[in-house]
C-alpha positions, -999 to +999 in steps of 0.1 A: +299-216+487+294-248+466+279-280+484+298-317+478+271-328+457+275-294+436+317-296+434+309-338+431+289-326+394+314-297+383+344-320+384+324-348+368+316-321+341+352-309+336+362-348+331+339-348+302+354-314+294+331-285+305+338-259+321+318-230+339+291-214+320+290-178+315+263-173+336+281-191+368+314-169+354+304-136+350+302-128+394+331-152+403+359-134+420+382-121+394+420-134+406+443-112+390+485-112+395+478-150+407+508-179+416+504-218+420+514-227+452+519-259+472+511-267+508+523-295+533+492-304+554+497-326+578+518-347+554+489-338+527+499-317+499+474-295+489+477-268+454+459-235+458+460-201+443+473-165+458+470-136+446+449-100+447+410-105+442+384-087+440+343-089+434+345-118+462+315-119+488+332-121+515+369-110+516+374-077+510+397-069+474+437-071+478+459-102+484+443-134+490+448-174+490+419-198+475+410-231+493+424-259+477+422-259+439+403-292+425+401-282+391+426-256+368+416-246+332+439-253+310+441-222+292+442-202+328+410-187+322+397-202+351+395-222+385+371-246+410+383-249+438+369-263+470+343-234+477+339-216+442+349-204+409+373-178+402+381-156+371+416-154+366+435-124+348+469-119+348+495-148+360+523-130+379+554-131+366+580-157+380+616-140+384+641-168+367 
């Protein structure tokens, strides 16, 4: 789990637009079949992730929801949220 100071520096990073290095990638969490999805906390909305990990250190693999996300790649490769990085594979498909 990432302290403030640590998350304070890795969104200052990704404003000058850096991301994770491979070495910080390579064991994050690998969130695969993953959806955006918004929450109303206490009038506070808050965007996290769902979907099934696995290689996290301490939820076992299957279907799981992030904390809240404070930073999404672009490209989806990618996301910081509150406690940690996660590797993200497939998006699941939306039905229209």
């Amino acid at each position: 789990m990432h302290s403030v100071k640590q998350l304070k520096s890795d969104f200052e990073s990704h404003l000058r637009g850096e991301g994770p290095s491979a070495v910080e990638l390579a064991p994050a969490p690998l969130l695969d079949e993953w959806n955006v999805v918004v929450s109303d906390y206490c009038g506070d909305y808050q965007l996290y992730l769902s979907g099934n990990v696995s290689g996290h250190p301490s939820v076992e693999d299957g279907h799981c929801s992030t904390s809240a996300v404070v930073w999404l790649d672009s490209k989806e490769r990618w996301a910081r949220t509150t406690s940690r990085v996660y590797r993200l594979g497939k998006r699941a498909e939306t039905a229209e």
